[in-house]
C-alpha positions in Angstrom: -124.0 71.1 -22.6 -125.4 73.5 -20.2 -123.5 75.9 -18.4 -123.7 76.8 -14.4 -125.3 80.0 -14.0 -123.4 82.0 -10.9 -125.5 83.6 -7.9 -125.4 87.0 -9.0 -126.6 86.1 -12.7 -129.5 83.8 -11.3 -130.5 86.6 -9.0 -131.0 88.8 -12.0 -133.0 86.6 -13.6 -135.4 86.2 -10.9 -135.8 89.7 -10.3 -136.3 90.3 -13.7 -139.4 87.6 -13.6 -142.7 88.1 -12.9 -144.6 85.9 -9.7 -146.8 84.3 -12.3 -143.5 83.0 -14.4 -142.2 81.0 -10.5 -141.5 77.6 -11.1 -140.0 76.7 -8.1 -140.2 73.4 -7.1 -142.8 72.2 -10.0 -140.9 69.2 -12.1 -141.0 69.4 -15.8 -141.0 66.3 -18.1 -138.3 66.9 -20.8 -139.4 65.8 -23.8 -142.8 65.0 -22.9 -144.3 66.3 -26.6 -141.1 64.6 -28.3 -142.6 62.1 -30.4 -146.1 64.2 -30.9 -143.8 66.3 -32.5 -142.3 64.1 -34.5 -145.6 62.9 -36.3 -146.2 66.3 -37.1 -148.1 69.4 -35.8 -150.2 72.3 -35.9 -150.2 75.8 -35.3 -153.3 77.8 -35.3 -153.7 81.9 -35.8 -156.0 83.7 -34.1 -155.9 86.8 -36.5 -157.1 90.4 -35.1 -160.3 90.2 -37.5 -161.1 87.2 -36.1 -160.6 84.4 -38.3 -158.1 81.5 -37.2 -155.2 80.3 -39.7 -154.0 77.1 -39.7 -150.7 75.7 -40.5 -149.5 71.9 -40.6 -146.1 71.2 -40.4 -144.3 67.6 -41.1 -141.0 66.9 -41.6 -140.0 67.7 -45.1 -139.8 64.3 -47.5 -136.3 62.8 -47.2 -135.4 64.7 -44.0 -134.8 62.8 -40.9 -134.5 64.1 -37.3 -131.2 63.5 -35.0 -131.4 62.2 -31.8 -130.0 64.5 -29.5 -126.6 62.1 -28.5 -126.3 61.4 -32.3 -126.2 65.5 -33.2 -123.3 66.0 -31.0 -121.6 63.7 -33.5 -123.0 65.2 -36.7 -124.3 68.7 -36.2 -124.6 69.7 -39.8 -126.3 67.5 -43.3 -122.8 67.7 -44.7 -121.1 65.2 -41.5 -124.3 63.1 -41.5 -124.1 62.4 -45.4 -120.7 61.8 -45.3 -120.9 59.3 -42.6 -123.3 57.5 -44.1 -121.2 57.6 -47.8 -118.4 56.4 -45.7 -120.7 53.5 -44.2 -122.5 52.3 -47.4 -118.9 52.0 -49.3 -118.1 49.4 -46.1 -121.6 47.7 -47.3 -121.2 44.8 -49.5 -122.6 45.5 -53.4 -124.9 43.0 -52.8 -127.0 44.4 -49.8 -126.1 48.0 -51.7 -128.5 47.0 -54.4 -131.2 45.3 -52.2 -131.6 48.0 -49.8 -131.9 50.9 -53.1 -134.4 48.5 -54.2 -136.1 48.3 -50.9 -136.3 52.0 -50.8 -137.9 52.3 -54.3 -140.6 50.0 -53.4 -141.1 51.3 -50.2 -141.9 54.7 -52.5 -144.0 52.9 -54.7 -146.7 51.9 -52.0 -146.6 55.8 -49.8 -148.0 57.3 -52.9 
């Protein structure tokens, strides 16, 4: 949730800012990199010597990324697992089984 700044804070800011950092009326996309994100990415190094480093970074196996509206809900791994616990013991035994085995086949065919 994002707080009002008051006058005399904001005014700091801005003097505090250099000309080149003025965004005044220019619109920025929120989330316009979102999804890119989401697929993965890369970070490149430009070292002092020269050479360039690269990194790739994807989301780790088995984690998952929150919507933002769903994280207000469950902000740690703890309230999302046990939410879900809580929703699978609703879950009949029957669709229990076929989604495990779903999941294992699913495996199966990524590697």
């Amino acid at each position: 949730m994002k707080k009002a700044m008051s006058n005399s804070t904001s005014k700091d800011n801005n003097a505090e800012m250099l000309p080149e950092y003025d965004f005044t009326g220019r619109n920025g996309v929120r989330g316009k990199y979102y999804q890119a994100y989401r697929q993965g990415h890369t970070v490149k190094i430009h070292q002092e010597d020269g050479t360039i480093s690269t990194q790739y970074f994807t989301l780790e196996d088995g984690a998952v990324m929150l919507e933002p509206d769903v994280r207000q809900y469950f902000p740690t791994s703890e309230s999302v697992n046990k939410a879900l616990r809580s929703l699978i013991e609703m879950m009949p035994k029957r669709q229990a089984k076929k989604a495990a085995a779903s999941s294992t086949s699913k495996k199966r065919y990524q590697a």
